[in-house]
N, CA and C atoms as an extended XYZ file, in Angstrom:
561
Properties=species:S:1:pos:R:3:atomname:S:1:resname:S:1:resid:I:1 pbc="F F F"
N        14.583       35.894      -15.724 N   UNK     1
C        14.316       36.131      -14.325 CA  UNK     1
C        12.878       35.785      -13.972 C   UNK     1
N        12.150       35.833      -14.761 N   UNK     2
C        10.481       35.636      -15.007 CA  UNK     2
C        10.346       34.073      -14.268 C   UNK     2
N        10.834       33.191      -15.195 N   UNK     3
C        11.057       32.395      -14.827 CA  UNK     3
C        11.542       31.696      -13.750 C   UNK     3
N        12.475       32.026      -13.402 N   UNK     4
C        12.961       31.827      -11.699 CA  UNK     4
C        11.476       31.779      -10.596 C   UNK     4
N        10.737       33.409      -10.868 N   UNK     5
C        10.061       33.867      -10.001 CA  UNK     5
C         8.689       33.017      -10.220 C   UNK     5
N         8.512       32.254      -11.149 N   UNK     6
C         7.265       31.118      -11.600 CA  UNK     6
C         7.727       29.856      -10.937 C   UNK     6
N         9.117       29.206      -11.308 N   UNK     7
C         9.583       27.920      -10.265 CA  UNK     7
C         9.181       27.959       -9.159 C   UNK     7
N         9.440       29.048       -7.991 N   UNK     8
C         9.871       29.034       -7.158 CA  UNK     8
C         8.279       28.298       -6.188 C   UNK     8
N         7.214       29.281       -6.771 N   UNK     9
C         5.655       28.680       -6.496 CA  UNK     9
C         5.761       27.035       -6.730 C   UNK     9
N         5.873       27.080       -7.581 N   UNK    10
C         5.755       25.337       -8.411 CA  UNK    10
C         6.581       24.518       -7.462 C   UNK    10
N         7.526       25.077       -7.202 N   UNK    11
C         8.606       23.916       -6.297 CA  UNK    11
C         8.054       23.984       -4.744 C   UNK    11
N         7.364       25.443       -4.161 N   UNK    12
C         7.258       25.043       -2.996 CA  UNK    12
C         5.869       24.378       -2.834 C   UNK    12
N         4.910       24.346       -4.043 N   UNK    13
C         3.631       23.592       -4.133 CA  UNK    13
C         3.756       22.059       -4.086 C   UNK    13
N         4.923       21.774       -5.001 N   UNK    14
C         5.859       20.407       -4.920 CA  UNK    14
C         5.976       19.790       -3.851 C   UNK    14
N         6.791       20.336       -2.900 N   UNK    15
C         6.678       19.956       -1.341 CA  UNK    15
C         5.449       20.253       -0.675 C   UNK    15
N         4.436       20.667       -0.543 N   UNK    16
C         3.723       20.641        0.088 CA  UNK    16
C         3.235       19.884       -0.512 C   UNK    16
N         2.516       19.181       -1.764 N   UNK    17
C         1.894       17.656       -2.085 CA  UNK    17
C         2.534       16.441       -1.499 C   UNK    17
N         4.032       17.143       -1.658 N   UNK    18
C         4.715       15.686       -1.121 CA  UNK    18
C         4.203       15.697        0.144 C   UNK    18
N         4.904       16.363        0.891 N   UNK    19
C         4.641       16.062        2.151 CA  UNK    19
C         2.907       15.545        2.733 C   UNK    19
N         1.794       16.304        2.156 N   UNK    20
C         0.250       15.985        1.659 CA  UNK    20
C         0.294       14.666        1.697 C   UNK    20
N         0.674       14.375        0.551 N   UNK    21
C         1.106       12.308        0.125 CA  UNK    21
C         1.304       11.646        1.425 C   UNK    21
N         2.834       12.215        2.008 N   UNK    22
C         3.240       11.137        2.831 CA  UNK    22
C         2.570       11.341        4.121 C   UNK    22
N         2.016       12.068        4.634 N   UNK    23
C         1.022       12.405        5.902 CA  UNK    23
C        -0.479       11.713        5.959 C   UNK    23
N        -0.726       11.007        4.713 N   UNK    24
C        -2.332       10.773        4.207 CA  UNK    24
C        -1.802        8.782        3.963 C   UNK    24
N        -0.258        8.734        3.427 N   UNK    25
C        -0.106        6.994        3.083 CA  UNK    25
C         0.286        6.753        4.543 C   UNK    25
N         0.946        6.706        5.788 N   UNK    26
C         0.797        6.256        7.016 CA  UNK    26
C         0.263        6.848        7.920 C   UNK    26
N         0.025        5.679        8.651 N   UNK    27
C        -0.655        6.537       10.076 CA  UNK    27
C        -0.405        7.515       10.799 C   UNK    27
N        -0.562        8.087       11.873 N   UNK    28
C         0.002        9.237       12.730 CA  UNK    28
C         0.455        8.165       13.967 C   UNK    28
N         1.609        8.623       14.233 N   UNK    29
C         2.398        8.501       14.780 CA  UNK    29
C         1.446        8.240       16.191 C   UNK    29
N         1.463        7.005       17.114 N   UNK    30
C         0.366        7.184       18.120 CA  UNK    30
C        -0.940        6.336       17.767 C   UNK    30
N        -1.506        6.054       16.864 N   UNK    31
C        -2.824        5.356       15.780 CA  UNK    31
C        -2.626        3.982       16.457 C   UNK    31
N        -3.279        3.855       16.643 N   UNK    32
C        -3.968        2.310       16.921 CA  UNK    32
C        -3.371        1.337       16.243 C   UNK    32
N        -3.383        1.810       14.578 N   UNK    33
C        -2.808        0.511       14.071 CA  UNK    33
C        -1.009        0.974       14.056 C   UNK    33
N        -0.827        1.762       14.415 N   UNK    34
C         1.145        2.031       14.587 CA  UNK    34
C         1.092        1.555       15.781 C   UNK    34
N         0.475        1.055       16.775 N   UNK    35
C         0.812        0.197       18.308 CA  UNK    35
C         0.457       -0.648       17.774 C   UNK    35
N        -0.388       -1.402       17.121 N   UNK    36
C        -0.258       -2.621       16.759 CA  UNK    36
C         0.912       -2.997       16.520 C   UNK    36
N         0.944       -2.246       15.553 N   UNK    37
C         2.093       -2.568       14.305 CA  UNK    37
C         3.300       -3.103       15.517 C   UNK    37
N         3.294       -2.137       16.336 N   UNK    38
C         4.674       -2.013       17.276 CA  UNK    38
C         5.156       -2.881       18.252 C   UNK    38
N         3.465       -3.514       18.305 N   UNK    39
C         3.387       -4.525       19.606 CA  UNK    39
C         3.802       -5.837       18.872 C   UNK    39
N         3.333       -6.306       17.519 N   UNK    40
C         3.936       -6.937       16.422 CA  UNK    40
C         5.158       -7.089       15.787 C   UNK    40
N         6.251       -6.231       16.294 N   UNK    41
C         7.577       -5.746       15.903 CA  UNK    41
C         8.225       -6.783       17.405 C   UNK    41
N         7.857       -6.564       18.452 N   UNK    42
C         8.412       -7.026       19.478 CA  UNK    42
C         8.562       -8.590       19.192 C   UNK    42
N         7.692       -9.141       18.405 N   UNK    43
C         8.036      -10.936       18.314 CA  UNK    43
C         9.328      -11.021       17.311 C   UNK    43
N         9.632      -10.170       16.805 N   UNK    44
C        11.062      -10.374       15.961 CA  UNK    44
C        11.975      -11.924       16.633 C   UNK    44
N        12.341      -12.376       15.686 N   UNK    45
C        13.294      -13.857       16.571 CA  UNK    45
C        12.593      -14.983       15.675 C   UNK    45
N        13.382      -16.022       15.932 N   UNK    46
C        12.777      -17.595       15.893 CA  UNK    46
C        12.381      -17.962       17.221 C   UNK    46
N        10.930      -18.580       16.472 N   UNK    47
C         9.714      -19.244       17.967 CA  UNK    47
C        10.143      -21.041       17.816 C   UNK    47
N         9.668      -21.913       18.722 N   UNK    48
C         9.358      -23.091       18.384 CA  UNK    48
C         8.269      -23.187       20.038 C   UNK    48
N         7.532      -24.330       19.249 N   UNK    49
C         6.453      -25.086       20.341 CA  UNK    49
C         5.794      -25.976       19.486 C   UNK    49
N         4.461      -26.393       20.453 N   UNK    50
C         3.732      -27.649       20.081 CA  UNK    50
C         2.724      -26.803       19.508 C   UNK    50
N         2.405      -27.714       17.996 N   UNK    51
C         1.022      -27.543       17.629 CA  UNK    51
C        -0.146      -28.028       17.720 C   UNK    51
N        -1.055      -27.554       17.694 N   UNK    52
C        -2.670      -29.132       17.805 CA  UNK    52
C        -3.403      -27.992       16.701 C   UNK    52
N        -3.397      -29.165       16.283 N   UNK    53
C        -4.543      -29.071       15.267 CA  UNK    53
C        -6.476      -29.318       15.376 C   UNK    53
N        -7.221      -28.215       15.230 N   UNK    54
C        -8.897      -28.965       15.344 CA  UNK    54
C        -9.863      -28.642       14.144 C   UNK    54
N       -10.062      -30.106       14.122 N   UNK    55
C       -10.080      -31.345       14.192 CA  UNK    55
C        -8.449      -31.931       13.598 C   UNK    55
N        -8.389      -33.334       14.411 N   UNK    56
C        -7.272      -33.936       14.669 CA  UNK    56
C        -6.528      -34.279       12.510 C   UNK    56
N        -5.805      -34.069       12.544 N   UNK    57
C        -5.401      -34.976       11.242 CA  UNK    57
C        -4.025      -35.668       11.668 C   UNK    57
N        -3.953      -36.469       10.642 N   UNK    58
C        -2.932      -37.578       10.479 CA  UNK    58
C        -1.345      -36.981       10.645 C   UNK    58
N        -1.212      -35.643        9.480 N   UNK    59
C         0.018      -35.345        9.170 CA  UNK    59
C         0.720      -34.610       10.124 C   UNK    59
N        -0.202      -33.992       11.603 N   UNK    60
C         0.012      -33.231       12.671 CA  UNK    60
C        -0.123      -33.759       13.839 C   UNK    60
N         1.059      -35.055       14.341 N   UNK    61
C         0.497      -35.974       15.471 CA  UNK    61
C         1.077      -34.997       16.580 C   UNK    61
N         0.271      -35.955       17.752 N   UNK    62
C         0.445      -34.820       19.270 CA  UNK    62
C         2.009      -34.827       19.511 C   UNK    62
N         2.425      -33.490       20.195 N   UNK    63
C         3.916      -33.320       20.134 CA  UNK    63
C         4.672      -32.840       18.583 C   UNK    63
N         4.066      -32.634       17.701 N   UNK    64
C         4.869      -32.005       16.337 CA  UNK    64
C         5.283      -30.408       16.825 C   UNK    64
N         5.889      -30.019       16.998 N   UNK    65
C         6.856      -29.026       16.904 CA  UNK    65
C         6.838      -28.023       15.317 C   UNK    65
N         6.233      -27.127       15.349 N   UNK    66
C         6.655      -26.076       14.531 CA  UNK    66
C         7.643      -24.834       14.961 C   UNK    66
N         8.023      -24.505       13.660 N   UNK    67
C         8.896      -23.180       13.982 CA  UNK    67
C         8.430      -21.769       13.839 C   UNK    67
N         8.379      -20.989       14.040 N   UNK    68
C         8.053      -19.573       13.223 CA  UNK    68
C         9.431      -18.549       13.461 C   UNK    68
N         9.475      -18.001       12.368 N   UNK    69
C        10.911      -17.077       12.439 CA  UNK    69
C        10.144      -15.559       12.160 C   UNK    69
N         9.684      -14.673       12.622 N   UNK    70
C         9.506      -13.295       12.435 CA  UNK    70
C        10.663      -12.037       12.254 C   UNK    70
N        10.414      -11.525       11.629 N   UNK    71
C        11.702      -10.197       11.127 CA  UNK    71
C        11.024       -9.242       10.661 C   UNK    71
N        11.637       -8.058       11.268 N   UNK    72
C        11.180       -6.869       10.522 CA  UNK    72
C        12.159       -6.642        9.941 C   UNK    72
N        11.720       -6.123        8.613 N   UNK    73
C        12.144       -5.916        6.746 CA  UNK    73
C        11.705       -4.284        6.391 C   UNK    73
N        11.882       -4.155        5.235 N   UNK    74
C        11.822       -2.900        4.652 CA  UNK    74
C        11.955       -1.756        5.230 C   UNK    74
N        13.388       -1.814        6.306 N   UNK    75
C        13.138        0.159        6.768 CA  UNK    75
C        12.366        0.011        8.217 C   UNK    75
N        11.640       -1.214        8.255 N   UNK    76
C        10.887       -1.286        9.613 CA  UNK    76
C         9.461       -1.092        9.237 C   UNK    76
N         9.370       -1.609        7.387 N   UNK    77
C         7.645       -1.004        7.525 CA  UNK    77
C         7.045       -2.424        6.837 C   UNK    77
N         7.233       -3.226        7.138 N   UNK    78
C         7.283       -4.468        7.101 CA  UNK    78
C         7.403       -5.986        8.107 C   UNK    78
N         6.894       -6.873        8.316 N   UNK    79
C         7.314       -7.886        9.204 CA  UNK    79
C         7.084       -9.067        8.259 C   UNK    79
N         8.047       -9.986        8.121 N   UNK    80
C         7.880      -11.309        7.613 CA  UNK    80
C         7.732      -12.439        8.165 C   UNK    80
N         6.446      -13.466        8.497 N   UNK    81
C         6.612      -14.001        8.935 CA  UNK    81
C         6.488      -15.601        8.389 C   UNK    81
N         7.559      -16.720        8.802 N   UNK    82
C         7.654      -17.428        8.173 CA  UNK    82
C         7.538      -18.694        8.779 C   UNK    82
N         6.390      -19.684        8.680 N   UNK    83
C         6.085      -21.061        8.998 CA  UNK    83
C         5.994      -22.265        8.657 C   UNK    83
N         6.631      -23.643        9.739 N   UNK    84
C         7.538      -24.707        9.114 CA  UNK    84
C         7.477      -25.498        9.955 C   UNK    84
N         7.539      -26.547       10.032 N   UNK    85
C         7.247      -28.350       10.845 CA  UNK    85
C         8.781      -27.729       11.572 C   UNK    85
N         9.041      -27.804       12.209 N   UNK    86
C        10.305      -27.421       13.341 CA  UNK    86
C        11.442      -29.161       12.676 C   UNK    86
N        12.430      -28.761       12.434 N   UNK    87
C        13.330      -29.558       11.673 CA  UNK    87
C        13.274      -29.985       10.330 C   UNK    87
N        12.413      -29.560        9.287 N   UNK    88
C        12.111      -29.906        8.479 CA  UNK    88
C        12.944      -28.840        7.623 C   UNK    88
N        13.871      -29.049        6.666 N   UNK    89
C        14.688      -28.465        5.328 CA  UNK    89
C        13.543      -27.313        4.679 C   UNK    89
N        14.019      -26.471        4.356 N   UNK    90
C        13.319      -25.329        3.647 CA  UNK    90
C        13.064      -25.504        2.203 C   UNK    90
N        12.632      -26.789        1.677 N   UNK    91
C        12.388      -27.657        0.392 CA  UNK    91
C        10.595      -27.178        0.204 C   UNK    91
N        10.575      -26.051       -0.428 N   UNK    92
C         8.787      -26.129       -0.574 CA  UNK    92
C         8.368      -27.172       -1.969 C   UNK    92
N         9.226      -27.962       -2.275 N   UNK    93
C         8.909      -29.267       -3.102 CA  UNK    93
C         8.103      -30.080       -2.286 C   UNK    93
N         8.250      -30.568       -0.830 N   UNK    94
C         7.695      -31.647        0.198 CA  UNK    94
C         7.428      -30.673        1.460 C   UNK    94
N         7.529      -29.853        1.710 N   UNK    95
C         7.441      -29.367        2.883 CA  UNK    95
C         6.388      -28.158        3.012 C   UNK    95
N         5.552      -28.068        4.109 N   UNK    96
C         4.893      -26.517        4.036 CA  UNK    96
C         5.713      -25.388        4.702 C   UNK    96
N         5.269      -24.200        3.831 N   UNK    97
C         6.372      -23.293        4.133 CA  UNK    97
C         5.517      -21.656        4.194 C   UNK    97
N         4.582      -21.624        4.505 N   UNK    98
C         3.767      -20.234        4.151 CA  UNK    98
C         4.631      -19.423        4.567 C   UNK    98
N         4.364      -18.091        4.158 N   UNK    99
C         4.760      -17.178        4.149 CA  UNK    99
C         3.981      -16.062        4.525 C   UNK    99
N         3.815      -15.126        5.719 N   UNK   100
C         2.960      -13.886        6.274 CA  UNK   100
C         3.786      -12.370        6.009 C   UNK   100
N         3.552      -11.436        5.336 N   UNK   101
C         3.775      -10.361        5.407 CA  UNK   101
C         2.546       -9.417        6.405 C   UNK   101
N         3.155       -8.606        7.440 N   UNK   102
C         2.450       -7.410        7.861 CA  UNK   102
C         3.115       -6.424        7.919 C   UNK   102
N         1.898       -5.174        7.139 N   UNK   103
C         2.629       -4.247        6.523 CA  UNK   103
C         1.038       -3.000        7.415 C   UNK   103
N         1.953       -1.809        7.815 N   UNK   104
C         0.800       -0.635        8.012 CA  UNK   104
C         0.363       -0.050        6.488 C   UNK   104
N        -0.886       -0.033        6.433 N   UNK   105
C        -1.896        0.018        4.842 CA  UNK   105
C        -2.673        1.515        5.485 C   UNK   105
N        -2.222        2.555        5.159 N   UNK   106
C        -3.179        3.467        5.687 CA  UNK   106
C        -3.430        3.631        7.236 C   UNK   106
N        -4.713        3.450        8.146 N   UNK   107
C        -4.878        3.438        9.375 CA  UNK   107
C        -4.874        2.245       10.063 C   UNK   107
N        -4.774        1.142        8.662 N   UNK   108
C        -4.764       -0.405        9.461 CA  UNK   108
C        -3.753       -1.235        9.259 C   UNK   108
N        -3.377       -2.424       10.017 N   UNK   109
C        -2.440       -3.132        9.877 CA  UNK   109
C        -2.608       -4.047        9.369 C   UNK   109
N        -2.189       -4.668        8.514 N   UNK   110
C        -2.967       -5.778        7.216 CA  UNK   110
C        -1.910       -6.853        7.261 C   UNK   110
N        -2.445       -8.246        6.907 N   UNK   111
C        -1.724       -9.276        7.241 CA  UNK   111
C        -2.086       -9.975        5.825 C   UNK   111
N        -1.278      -10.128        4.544 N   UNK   112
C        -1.099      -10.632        3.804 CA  UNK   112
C        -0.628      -12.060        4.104 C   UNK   112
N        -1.471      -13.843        4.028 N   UNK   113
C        -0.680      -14.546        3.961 CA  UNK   113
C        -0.806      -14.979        2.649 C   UNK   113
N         0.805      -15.845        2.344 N   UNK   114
C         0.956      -16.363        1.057 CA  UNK   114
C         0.704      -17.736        1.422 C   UNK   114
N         0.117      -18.523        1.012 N   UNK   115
C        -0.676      -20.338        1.470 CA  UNK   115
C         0.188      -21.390        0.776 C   UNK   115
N         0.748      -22.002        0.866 N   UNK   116
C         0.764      -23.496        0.490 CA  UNK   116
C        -0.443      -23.608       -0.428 C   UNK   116
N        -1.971      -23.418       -0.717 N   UNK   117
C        -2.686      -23.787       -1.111 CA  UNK   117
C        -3.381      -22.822       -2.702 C   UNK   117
N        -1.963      -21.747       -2.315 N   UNK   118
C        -1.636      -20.719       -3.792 CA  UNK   118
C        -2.579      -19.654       -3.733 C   UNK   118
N        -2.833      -19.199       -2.437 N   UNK   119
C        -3.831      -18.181       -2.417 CA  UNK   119
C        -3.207      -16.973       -1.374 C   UNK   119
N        -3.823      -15.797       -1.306 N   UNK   120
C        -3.366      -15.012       -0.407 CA  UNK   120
C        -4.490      -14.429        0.330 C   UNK   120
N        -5.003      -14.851        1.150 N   UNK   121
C        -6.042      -13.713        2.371 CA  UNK   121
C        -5.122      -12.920        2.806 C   UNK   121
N        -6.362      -11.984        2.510 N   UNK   122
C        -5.725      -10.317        3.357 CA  UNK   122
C        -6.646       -9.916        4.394 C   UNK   122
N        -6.331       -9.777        5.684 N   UNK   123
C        -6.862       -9.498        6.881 CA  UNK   123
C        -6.510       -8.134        7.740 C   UNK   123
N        -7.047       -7.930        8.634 N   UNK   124
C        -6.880       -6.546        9.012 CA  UNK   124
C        -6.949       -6.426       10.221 C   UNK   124
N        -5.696       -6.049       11.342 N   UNK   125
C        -5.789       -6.594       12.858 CA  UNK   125
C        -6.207       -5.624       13.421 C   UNK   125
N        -6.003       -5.677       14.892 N   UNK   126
C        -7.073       -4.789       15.944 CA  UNK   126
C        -6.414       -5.576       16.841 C   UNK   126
N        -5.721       -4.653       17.843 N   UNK   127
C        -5.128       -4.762       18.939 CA  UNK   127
C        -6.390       -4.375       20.238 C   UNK   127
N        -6.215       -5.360       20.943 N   UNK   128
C        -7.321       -5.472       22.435 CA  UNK   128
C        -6.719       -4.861       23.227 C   UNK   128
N        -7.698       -4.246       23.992 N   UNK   129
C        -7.741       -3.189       24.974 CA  UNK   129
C        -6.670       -3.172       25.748 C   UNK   129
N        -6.160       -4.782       26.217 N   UNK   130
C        -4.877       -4.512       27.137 CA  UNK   130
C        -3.695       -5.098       26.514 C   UNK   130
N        -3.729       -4.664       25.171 N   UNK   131
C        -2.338       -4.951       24.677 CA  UNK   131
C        -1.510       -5.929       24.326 C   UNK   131
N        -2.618       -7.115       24.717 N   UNK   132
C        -1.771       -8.355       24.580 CA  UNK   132
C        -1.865       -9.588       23.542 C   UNK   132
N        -3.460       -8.487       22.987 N   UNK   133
C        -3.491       -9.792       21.872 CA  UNK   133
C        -4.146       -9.141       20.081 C   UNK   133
N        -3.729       -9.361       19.575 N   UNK   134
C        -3.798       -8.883       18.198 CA  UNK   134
C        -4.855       -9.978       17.375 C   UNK   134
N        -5.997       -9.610       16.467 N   UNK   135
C        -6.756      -10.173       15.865 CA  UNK   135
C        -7.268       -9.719       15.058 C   UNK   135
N        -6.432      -10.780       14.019 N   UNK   136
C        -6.666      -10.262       12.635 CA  UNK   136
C        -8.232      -11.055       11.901 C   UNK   136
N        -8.848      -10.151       10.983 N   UNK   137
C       -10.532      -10.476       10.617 CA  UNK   137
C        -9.773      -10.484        8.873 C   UNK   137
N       -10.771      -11.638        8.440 N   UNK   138
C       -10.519      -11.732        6.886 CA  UNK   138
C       -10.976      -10.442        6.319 C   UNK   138
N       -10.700       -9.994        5.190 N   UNK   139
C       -11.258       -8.761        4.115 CA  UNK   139
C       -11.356       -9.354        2.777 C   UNK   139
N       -10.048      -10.218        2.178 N   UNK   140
C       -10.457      -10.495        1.098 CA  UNK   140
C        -9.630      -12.040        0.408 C   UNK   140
N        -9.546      -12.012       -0.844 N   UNK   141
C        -8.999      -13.623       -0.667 CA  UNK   141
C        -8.061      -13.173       -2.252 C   UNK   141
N        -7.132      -13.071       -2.777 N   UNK   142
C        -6.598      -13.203       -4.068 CA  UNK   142
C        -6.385      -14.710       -4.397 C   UNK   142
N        -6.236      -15.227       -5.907 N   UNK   143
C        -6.226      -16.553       -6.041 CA  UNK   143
C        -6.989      -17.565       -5.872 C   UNK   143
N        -6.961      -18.866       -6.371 N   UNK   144
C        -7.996      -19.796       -6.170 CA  UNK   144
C        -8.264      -20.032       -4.800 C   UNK   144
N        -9.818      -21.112       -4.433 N   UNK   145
C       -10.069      -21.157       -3.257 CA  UNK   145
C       -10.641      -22.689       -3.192 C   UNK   145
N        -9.725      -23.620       -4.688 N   UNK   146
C       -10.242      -24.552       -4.507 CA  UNK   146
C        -9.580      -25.824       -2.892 C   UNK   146
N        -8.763      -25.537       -2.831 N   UNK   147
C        -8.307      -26.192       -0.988 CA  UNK   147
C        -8.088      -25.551        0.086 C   UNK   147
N        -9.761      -23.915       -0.219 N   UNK   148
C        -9.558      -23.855        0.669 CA  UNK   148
C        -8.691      -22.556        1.302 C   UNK   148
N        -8.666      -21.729        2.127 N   UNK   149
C        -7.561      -20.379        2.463 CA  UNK   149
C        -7.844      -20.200        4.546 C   UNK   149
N        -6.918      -19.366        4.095 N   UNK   150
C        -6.098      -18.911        5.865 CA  UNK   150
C        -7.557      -17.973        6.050 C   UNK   150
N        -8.499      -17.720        6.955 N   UNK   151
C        -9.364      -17.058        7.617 CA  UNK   151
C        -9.336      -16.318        8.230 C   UNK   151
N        -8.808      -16.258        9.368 N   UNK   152
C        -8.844      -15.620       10.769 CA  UNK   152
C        -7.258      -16.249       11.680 C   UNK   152
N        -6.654      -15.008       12.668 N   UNK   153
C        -5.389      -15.315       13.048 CA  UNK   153
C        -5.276      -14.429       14.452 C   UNK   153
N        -4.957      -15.197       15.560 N   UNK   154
C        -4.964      -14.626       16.920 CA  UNK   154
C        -3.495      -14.461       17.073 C   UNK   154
N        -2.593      -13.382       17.337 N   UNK   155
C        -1.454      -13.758       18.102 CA  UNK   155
C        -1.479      -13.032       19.964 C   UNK   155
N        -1.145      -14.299       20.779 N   UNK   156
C        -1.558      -13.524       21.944 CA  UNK   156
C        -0.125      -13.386       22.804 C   UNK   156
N        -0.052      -12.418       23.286 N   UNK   157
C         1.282      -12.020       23.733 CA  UNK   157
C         1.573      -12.281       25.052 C   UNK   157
N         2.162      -13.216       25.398 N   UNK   158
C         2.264      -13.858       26.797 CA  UNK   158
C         2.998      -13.146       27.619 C   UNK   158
N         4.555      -13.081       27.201 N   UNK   159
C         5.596      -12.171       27.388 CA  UNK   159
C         6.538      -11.837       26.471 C   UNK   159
N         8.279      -11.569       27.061 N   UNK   160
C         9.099      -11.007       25.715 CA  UNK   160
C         9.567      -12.573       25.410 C   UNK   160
N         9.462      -13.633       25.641 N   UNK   161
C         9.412      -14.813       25.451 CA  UNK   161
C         8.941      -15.861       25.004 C   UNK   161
N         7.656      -15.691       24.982 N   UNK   162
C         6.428      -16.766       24.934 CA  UNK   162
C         5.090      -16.252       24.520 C   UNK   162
N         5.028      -16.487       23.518 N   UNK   163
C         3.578      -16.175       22.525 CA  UNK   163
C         2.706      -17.246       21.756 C   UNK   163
N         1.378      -16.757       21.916 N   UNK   164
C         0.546      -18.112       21.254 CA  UNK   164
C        -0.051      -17.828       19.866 C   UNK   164
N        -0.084      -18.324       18.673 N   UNK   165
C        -0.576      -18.535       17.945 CA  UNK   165
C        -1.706      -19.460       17.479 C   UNK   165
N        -3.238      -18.510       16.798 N   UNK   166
C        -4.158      -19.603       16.720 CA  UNK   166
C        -4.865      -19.181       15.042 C   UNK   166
N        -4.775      -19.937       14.508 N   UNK   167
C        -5.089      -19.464       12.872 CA  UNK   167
C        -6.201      -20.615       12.620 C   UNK   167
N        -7.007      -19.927       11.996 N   UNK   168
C        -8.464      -20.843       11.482 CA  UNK   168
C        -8.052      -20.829       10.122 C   UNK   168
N        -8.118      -21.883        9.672 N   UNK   169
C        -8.340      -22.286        7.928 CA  UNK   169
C        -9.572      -22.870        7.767 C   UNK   169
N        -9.981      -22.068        6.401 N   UNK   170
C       -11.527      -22.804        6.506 CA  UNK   170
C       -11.569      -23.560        4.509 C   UNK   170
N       -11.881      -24.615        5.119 N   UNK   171
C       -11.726      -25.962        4.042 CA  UNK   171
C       -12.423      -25.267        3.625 C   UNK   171
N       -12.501      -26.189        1.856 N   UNK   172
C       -13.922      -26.136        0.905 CA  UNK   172
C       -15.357      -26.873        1.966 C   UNK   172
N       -16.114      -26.042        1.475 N   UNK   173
C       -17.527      -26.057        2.402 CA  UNK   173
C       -17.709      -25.606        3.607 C   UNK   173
N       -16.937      -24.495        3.886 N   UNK   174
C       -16.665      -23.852        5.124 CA  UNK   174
C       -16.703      -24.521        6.104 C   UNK   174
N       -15.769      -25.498        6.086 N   UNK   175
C       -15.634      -26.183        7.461 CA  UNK   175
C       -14.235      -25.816        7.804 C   UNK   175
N       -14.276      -25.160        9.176 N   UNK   176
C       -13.009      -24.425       10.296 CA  UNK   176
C       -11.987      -25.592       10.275 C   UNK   176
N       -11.092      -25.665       10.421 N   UNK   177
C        -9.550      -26.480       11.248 CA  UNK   177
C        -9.228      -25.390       11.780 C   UNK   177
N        -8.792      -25.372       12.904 N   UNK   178
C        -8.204      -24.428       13.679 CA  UNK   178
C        -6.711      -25.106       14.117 C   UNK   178
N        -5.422      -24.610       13.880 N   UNK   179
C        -4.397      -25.038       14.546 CA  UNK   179
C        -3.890      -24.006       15.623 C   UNK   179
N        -3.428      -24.454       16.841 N   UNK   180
C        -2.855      -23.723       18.196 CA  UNK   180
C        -1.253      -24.082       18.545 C   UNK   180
N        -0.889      -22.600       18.196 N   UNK   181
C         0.278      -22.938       18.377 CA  UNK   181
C         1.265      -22.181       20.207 C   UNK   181
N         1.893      -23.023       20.861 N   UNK   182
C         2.060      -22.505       21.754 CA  UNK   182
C         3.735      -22.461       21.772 C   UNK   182
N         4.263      -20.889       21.475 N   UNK   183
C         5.753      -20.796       20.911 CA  UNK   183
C         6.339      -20.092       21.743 C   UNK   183
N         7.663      -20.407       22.096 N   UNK   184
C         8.797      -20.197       23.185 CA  UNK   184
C        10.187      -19.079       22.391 C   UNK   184
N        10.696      -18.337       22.845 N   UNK   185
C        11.519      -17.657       21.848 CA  UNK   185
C        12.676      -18.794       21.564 C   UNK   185
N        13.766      -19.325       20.608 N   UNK   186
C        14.719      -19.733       20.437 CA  UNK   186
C        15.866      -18.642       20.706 C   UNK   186
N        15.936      -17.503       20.217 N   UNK   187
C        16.880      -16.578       20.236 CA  UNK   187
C        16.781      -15.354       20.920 C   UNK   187
């Protein structure tokens, strides 16, 4: 019976760490970065529009068409987002195909991309005052950085339709390309 009356502490100390844990790993409900997060949930769908690239290159002539397909994943604590030359086969043998996870990290909303160029920047967004545009700031870089990694990433929220994308890559020798993407919902 001793025993019983010793569990019973231990188990309700149990739940109260747990619960401790899970109140301290996400945000509060309301947080800055859970409206991000939320305002970021709304692009769910396949996008297409025109890209421009700055400075101009060869492989991105005026009028190229990209796609982006966004989804929220894991339970809803997750968004995947996934980018592609608009008609081009999902062959990452010849084709670019990055890959963006945003995930809520504590009080901030963090934007893991995976590169074509085998690297991953991790960035950390901040939603503007009137809600419409999200901007994510580099923090750190995993993987090599010999061609180069993803920097900095604007998404600006036009309507439930039409959103712009603007991502800086910064070459070896810190020189910016900036590509602008201006995307229409498909679905």
């Amino acid at each position: 019976m001793k025993s019983h009356r010793l569990m019973l502490p231990l188990i309700a100390l149990s739940f109260v760490a747990a619960a401790f844990a899970q109140s301290t790993a996400s945000p509060a409900i309301g947080s800055e970065a859970q409206k991000t997060f939320d305002a970021m949930k709304t692009l769910a769908g396949t996008w297409q529009g025109s890209i421009t690239v700055d400075p101009p290159r060869e492989d991105v002539k005026p009028g190229t068409l990209g796609q982006i397909t966004m989804r929220v994943t894991s339970r809803g604590n997750a968004i995947v987002h996934e980018m592609q030359e608009a008609g081009t086969p999902l062959d990452a043998t010849k084709y670019d195909h990055p890959v963006t996870m945003l995930y809520l990290d504590g009080d901030h909303l963090t934007l893991v991309h995976y590169c074509d160029a085998g690297n991953r920047p991790r960035m950390v967004g901040n939603l503007s005052p009137d809600g419409k545009k999200v901007e994510f700031e580099f923090v750190d870089l995993s993987g090599g950085n010999e061609y180069g990694h993803m920097y900095h990433a604007v998404f600006t929220l036009i309507d439930a339709n039409h959103h712009i994308e603007d991502w800086t890559y910064m070459m070896p020798g810190d020189k910016a390309m900036r590509a602008h993407m201006d995307l229409h919902r498909m679905d």
